[in-house]
N, CA, C and O of each residue as an XYZ file, in Angstrom:
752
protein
N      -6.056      3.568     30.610
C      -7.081      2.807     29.933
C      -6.837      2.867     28.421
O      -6.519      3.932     27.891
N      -6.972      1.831     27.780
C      -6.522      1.559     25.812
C      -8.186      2.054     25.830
O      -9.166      1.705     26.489
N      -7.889      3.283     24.494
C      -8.913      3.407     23.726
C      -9.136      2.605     22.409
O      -8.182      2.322     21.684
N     -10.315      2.274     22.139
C     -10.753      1.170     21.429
C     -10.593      2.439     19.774
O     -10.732      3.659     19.692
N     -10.306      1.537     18.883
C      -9.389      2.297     17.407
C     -10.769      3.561     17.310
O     -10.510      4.758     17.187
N     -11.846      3.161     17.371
C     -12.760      4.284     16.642
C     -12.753      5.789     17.798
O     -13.136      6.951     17.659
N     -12.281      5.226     18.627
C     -11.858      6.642     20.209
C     -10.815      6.938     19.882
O     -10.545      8.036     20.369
N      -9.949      6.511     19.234
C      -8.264      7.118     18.961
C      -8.550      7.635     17.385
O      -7.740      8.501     17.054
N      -9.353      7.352     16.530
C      -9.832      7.777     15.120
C     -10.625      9.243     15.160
O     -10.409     10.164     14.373
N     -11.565      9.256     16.221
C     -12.093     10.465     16.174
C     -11.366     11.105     16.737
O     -11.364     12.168     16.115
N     -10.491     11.211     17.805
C     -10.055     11.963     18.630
C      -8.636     12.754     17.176
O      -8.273     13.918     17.348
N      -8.146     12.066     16.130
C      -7.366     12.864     15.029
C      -8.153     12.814     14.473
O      -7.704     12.210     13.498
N      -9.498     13.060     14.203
C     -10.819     13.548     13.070
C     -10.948     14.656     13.952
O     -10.311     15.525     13.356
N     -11.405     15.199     15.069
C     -11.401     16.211     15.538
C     -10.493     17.168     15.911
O     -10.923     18.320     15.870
N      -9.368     17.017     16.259
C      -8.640     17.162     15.977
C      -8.345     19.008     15.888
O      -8.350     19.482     14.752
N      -8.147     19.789     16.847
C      -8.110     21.028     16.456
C      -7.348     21.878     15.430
O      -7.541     22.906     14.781
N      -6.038     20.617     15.660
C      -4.734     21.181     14.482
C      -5.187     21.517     13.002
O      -4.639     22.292     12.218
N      -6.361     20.722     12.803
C      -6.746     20.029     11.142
C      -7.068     21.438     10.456
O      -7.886     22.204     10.966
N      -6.486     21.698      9.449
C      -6.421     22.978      8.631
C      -7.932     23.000      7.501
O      -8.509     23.971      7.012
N      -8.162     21.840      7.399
C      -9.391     21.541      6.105
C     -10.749     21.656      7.087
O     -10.796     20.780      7.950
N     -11.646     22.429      7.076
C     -12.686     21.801      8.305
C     -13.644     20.910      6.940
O     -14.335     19.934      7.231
N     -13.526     21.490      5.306
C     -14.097     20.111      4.738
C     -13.745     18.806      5.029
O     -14.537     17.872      5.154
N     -12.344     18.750      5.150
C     -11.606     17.388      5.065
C     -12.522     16.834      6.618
O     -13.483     16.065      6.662
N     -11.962     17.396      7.545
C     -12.881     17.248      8.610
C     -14.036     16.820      8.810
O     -14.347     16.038      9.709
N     -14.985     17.436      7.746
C     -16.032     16.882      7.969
C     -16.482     15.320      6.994
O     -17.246     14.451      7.415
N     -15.965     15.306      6.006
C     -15.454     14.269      4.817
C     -15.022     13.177      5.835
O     -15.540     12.061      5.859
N     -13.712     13.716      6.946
C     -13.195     12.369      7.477
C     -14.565     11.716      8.379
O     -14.938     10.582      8.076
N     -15.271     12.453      9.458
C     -16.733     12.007     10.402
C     -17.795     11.663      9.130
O     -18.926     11.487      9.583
N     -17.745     11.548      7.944
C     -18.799     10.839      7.493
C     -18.342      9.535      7.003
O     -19.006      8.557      6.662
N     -16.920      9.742      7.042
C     -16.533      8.493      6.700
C     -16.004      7.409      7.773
O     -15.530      6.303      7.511
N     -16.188      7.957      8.967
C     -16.181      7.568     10.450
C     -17.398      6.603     10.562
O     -17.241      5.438     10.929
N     -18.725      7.166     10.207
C     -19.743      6.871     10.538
C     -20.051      5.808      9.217
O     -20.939      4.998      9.481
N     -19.578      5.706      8.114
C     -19.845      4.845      6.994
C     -19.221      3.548      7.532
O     -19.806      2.478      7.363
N     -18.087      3.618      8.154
C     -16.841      3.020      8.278
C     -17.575      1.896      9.811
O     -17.270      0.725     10.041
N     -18.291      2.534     10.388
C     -19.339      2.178     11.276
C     -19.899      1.629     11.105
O     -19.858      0.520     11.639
N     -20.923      1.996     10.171
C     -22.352      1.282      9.814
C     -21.515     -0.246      9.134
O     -21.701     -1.363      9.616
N     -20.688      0.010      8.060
C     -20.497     -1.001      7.056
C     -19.806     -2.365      8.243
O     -19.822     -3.587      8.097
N     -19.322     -1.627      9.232
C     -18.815     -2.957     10.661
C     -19.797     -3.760     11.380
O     -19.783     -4.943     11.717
N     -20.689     -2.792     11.539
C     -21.787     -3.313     12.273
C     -22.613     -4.415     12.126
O     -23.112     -4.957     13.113
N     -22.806     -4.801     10.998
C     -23.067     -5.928     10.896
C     -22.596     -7.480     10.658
O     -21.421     -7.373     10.309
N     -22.819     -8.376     10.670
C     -22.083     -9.544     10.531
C     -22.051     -9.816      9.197
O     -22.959     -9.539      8.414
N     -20.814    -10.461      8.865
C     -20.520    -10.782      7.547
C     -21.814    -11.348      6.830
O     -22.041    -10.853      5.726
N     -22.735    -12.354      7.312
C     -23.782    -12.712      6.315
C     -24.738    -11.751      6.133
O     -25.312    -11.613      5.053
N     -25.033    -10.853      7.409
C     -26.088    -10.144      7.154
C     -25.404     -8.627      5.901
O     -25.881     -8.370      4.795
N     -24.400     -8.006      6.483
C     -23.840     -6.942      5.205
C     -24.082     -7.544      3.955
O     -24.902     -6.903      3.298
N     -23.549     -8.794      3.268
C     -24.111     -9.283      2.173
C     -25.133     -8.721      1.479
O     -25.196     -8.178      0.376
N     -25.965     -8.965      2.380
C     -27.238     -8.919      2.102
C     -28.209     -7.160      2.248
O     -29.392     -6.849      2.110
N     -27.093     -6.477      2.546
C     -27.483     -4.882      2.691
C     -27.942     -4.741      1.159
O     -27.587     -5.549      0.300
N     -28.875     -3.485      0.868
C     -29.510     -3.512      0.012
C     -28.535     -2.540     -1.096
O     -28.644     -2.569     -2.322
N     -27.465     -1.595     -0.215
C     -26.888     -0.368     -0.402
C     -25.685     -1.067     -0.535
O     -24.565     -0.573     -0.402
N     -25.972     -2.341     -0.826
C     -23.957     -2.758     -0.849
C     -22.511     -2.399     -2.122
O     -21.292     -2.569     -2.148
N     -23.571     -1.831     -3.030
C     -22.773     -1.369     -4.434
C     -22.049      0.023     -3.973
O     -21.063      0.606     -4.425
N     -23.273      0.437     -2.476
C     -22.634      2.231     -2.711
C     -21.545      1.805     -1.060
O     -21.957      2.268      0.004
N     -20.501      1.115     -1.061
C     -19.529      0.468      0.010
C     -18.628      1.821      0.087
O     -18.641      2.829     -0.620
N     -17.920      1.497      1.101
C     -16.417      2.686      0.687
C     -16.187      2.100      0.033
O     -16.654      1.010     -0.296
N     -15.119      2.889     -0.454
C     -14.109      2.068     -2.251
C     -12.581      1.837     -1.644
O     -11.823      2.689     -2.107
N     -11.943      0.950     -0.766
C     -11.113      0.725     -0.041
C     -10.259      0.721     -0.865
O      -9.330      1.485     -0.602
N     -10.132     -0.111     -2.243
C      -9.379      0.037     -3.402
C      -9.167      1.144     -4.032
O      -8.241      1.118     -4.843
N      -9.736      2.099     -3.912
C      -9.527      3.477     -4.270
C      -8.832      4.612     -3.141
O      -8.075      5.561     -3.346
N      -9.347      4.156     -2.057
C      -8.777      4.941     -0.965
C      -7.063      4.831     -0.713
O      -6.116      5.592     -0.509
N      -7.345      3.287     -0.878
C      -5.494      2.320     -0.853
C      -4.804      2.938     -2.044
O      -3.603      2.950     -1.773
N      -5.000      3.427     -3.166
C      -4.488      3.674     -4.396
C      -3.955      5.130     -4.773
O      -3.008      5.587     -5.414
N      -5.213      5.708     -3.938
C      -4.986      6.873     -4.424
C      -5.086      8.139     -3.090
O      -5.124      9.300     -3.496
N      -5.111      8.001     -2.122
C      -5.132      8.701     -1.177
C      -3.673      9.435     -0.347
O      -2.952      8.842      0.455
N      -3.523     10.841     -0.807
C      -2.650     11.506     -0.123
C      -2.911     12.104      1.136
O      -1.961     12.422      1.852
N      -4.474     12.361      1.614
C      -4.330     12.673      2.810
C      -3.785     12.243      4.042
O      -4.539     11.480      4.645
N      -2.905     12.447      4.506
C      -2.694     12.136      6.090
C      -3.819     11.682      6.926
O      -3.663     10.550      7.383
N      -4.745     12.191      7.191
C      -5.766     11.848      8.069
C      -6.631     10.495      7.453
O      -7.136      9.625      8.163
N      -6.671     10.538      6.038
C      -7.352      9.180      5.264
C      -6.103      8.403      5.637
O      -6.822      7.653      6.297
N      -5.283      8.058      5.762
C      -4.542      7.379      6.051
C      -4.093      6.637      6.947
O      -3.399      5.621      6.990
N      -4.808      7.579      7.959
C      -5.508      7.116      9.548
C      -6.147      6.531      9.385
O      -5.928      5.434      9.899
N      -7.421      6.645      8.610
C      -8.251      5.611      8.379
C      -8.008      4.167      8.112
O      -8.635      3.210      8.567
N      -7.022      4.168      7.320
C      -6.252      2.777      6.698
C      -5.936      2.340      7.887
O      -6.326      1.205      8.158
N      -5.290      2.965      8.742
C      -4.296      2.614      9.998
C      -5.682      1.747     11.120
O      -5.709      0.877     11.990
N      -6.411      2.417     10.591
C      -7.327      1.658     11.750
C      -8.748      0.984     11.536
O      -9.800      0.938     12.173
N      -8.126      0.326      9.956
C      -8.953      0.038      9.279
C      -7.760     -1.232      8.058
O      -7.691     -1.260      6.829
N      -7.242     -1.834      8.800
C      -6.047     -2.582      8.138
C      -6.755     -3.699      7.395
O      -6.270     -4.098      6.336
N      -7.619     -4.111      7.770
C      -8.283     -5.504      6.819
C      -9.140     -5.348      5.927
O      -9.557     -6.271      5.228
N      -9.475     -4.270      5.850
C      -9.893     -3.366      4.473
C      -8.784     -2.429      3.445
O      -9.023     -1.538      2.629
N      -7.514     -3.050      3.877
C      -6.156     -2.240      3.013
C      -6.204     -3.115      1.934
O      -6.146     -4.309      2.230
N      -6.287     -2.850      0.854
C      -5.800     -3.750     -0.482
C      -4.333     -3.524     -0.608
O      -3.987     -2.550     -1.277
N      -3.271     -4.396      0.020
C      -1.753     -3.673     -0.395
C      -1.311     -3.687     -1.623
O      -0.480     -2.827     -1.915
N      -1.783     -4.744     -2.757
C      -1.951     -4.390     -4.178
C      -2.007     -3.085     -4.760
O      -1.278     -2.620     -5.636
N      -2.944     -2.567     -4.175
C      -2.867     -0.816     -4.616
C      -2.130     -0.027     -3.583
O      -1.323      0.830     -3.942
N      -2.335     -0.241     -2.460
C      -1.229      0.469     -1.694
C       0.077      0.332     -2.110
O       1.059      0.953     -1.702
N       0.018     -0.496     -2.921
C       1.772     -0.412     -3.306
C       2.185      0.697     -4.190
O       3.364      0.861     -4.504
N       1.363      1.353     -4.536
C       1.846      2.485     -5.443
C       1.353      3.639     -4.515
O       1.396      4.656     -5.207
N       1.094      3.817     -3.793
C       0.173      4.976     -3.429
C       2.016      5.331     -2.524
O       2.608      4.685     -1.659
N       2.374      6.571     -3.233
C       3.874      7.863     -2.419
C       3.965      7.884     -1.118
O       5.028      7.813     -0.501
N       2.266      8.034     -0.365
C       1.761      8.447      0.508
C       1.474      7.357      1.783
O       0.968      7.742      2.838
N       1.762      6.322      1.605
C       1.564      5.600      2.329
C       2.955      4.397      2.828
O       2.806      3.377      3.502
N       3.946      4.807      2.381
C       5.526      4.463      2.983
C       5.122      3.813      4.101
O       5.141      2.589      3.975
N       4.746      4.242      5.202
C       5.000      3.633      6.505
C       4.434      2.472      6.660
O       4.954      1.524      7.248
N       2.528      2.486      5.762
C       2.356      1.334      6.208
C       2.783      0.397      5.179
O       2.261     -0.706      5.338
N       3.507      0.469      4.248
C       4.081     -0.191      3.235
C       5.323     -1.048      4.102
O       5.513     -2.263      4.133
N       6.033     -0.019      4.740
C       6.881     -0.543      5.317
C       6.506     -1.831      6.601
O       6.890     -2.999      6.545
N       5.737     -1.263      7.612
C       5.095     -2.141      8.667
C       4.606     -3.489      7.657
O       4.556     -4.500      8.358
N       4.308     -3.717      6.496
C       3.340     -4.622      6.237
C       4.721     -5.581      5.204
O       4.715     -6.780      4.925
N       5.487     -4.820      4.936
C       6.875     -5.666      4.503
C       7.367     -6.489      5.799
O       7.254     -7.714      5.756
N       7.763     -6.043      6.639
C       8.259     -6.770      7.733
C       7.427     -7.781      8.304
O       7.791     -8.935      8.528
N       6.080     -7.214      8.575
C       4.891     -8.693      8.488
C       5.035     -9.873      7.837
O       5.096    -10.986      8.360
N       5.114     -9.467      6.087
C       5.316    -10.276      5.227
C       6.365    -10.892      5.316
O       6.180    -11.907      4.643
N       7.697    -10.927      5.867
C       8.847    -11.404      6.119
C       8.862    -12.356      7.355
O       9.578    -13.347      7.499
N       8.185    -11.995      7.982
C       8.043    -13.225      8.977
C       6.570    -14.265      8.991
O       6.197    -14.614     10.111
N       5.689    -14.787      7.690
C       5.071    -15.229      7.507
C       5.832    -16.738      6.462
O       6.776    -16.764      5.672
N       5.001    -17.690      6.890
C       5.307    -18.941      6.797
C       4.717    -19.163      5.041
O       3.790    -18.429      4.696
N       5.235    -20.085      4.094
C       4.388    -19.928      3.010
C       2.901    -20.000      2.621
O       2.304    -19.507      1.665
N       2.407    -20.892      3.822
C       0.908    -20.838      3.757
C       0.496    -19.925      3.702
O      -0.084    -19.606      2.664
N       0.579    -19.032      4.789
C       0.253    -17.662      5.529
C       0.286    -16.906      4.476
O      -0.784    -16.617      3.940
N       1.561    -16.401      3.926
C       2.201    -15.901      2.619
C       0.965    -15.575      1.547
O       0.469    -14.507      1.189
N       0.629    -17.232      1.122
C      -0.196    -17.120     -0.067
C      -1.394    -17.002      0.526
O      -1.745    -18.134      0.192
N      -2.342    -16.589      1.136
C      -3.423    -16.532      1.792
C      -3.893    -15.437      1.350
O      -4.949    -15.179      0.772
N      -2.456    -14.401      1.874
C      -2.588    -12.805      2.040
C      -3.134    -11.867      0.679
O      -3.089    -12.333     -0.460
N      -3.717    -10.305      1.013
C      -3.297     -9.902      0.097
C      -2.288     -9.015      0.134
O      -2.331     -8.361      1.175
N      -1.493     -8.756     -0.499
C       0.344     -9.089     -0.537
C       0.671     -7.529     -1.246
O      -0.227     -6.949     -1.855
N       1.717     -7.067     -1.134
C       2.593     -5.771     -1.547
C       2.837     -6.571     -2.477
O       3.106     -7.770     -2.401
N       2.710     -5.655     -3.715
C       3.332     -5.720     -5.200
C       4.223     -5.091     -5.226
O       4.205     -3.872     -5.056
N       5.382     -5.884     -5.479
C       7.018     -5.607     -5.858
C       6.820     -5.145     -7.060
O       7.729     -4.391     -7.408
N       5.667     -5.353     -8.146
C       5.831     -4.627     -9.537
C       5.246     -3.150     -9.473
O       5.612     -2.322    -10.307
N       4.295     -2.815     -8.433
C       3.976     -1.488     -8.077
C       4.639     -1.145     -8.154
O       4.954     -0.525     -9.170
N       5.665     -1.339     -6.725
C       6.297     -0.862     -5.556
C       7.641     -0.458     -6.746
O       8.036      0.692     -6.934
N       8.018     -1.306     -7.231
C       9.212     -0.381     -7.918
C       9.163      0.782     -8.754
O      10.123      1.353     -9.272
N       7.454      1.194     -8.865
C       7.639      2.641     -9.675
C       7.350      3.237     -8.157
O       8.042      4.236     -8.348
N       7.130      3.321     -7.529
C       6.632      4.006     -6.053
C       8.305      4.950     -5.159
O       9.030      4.484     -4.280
N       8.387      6.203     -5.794
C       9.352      6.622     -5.440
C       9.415      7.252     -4.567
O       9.962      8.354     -4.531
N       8.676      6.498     -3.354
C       9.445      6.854     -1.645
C       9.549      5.626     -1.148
O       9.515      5.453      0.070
N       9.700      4.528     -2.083
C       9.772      3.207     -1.215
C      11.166      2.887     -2.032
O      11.311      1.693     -2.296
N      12.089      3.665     -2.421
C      13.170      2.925     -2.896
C      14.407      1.980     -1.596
O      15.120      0.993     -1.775
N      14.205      2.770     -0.468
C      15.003      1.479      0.365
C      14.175      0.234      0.193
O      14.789     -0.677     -0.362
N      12.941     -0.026      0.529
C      12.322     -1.171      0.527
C      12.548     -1.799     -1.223
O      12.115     -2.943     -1.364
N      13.021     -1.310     -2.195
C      13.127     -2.104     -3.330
C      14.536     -2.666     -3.383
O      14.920     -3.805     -3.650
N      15.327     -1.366     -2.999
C      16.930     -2.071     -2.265
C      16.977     -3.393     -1.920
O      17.469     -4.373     -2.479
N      16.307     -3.223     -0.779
C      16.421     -4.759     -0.381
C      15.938     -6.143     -0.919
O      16.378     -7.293     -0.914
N      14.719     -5.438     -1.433
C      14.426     -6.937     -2.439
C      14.699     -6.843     -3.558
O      13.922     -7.253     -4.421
N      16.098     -6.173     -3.915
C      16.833     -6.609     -5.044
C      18.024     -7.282     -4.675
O      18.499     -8.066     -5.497
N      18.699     -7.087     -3.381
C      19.069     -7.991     -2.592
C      18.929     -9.290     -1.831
O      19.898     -9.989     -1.539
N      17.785     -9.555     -1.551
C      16.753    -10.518     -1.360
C      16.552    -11.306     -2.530
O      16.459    -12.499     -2.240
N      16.427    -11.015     -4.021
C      16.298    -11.758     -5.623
C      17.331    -12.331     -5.830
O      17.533    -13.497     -6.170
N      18.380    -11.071     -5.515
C      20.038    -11.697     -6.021
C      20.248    -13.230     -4.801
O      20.904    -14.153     -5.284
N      19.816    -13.398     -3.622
C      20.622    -14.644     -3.018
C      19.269    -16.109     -3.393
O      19.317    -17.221     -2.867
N      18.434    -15.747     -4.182
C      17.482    -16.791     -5.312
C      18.534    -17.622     -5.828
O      19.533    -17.068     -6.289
N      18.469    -18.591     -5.817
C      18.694    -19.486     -7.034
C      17.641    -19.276     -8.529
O      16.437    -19.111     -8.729
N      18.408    -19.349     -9.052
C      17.537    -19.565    -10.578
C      16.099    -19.877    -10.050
O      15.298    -19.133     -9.485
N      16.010    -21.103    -10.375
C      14.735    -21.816    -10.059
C      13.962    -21.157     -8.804
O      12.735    -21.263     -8.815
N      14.512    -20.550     -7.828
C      13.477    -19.833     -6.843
C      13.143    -18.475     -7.429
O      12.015    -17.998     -7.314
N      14.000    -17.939     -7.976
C      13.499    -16.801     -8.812
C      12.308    -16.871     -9.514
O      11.257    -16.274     -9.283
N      12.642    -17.858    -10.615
C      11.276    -18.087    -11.370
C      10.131    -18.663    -10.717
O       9.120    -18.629    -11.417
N       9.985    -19.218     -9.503
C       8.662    -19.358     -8.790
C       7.901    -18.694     -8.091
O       6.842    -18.905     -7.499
N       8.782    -17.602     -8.278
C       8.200    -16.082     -7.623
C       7.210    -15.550     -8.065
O       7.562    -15.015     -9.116
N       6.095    -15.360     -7.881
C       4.856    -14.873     -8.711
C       5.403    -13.525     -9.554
O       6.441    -13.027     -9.119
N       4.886    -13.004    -10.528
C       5.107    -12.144    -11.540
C       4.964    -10.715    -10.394
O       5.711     -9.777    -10.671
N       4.137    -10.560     -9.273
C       3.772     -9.208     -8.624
C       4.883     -9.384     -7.514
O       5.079     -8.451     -6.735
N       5.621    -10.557     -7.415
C       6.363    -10.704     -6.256
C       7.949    -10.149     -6.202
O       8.792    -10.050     -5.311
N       7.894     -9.819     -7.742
C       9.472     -9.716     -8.407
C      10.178     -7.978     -8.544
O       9.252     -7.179     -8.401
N      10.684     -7.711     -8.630
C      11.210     -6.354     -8.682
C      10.870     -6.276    -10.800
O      11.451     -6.938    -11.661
N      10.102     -5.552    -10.930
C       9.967     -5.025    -11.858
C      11.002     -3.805    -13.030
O      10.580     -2.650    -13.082
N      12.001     -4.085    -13.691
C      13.010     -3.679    -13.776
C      12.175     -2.420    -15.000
O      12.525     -1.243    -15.089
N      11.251     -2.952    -15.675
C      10.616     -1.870    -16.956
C       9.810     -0.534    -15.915
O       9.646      0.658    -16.175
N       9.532     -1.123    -15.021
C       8.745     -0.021    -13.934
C       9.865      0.607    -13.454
O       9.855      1.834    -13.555
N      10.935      0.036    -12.904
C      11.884      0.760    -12.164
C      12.897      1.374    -12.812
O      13.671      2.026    -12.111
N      13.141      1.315    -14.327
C      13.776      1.862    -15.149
C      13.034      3.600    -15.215
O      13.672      4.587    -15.584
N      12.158      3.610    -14.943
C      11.471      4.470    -14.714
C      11.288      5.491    -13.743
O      11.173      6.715    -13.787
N      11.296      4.598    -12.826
C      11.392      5.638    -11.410
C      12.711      6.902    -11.475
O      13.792      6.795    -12.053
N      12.179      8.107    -10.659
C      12.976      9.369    -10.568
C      13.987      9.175     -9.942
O      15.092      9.635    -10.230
N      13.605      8.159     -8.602
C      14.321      7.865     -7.799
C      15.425      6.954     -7.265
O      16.212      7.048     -6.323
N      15.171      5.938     -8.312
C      15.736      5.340     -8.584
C      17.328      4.991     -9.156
O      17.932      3.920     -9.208
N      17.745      6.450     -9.580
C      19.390      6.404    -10.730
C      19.997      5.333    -10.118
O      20.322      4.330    -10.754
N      20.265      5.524     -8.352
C      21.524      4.831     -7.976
C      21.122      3.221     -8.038
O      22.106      2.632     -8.485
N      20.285      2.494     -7.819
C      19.774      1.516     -8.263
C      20.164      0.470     -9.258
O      20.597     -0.679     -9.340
N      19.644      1.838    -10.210
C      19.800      1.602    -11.855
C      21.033      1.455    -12.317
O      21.376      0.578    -13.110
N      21.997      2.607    -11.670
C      23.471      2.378    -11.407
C      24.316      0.979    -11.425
O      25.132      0.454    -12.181
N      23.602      0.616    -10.030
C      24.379     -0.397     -9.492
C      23.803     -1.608     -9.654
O      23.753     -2.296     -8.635
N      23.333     -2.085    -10.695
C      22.535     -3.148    -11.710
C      22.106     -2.345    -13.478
O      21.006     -2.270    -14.026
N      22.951     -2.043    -13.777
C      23.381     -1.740    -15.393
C      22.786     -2.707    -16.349
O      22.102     -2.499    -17.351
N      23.194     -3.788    -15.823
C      22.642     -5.492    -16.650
C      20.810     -5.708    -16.695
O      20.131     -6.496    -17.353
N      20.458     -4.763    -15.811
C      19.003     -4.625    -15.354
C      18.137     -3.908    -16.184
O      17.107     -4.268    -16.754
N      18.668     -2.935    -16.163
C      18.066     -1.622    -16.829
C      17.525     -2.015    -18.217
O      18.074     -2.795    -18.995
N      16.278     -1.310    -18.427
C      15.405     -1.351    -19.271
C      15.649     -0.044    -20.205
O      14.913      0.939    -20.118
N      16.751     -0.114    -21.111
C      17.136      0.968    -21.903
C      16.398      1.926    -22.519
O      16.803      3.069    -22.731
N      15.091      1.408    -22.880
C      14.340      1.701    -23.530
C      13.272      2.890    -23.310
O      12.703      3.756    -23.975
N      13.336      2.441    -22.050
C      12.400      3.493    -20.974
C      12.937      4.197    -20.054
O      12.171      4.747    -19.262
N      14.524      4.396    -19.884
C      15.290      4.913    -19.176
C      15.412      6.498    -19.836
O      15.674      7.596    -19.343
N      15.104      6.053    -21.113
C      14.933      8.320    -21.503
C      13.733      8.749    -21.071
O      13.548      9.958    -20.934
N      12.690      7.786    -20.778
C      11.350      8.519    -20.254
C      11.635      9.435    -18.617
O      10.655      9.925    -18.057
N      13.024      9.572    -17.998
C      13.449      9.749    -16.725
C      13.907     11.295    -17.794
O      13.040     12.166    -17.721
N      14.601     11.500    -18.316
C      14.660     12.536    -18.850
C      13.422     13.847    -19.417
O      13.685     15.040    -19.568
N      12.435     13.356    -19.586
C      11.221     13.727    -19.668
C      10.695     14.629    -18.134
O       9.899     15.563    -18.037
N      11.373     14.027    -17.224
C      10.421     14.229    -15.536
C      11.452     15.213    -15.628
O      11.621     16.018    -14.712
């Protein structure tokens, strides 16, 4: 029998392994927020009186290293802002799952979305295969498709001049490199 996401959510909120029993209890209130804020239909939530005090999904997407909050994301995908998930170390996998999505979407679809930032994503130093490739992916652009690329869609070379992780990269596109900010790597 498929358990429905909030039976597979509590079952790693409870979880005996879990070392934090705060985190634990932090994750079941946010089980039950995560609840309430579903429960109603889009016109009626509107209209909740408590709607300023929401989760902060944009904050959770941005800045969240826990593993288990991350579960949350996982089962809670249409509340992911990938805009901020694009920087967040901690969240690689679904960075990755949501690249390959994005790769098989049609341009409508495409622009609809809200979309992984390639200008994040290139300071984000556990996603350097995924920048690999869409510096590979830029290079077979023509000119003119390059430049129609939205500004968040592009590999960010002043961000990625930056990254720790980045040298071999930086290496192997010299013509790229943002000289300027390449001693700030000396600093880390």
């Amino acid at each position: 029998m498929k358990k429905d996401s909030f039976t597979q959510l509590s079952e790693i909120i409870i979880d005996e392994n879990l070392e934090n029993i705060l985190s634990k209890e932090v994750l079941k209130l946010l089980k039950d927020r995560i609840e309430y804020e579903n429960s109603p239909g889009d016109k009626e939530y509107n209209m909740i009186n408590d709607k300023l005090n929401i989760i902060d999904w944009k904050f959770i997407c941005k800045c969240s290293s826990d593993k288990n909050v991350l579960e949350l994301l996982k089962f809670n995908r249409n509340k992911i802002d990938w805009n901020e998930l694009s920087e967040n170390e901690n969240a690689i996998e679904l960075l990755k799952e949501r690249i390959e999505c994005e790769k098989n979407l049609n341009n409508d679809e495409y622009k609809k979305l809200s979309k992984i930032n390639w200008k994040k994503l290139s300071g984000n130093i556990n996603a350097i295969e995924q920048v690999k490739e869409r510096i590979e992916y830029e290079k077979t652009l023509t000119e003119k498709e390059y430049e129609n690329l939205e500004e968040n869609s592009k590999i960010d070379w002043y961000i990625l001049s930056q990254n720790v992780n980045a040298i071999e990269l930086l290496k192997e596109n010299k013509d790229k490199i943002d000289w300027r900010f390449l001693v700030n790597l000396l600093e880390k």
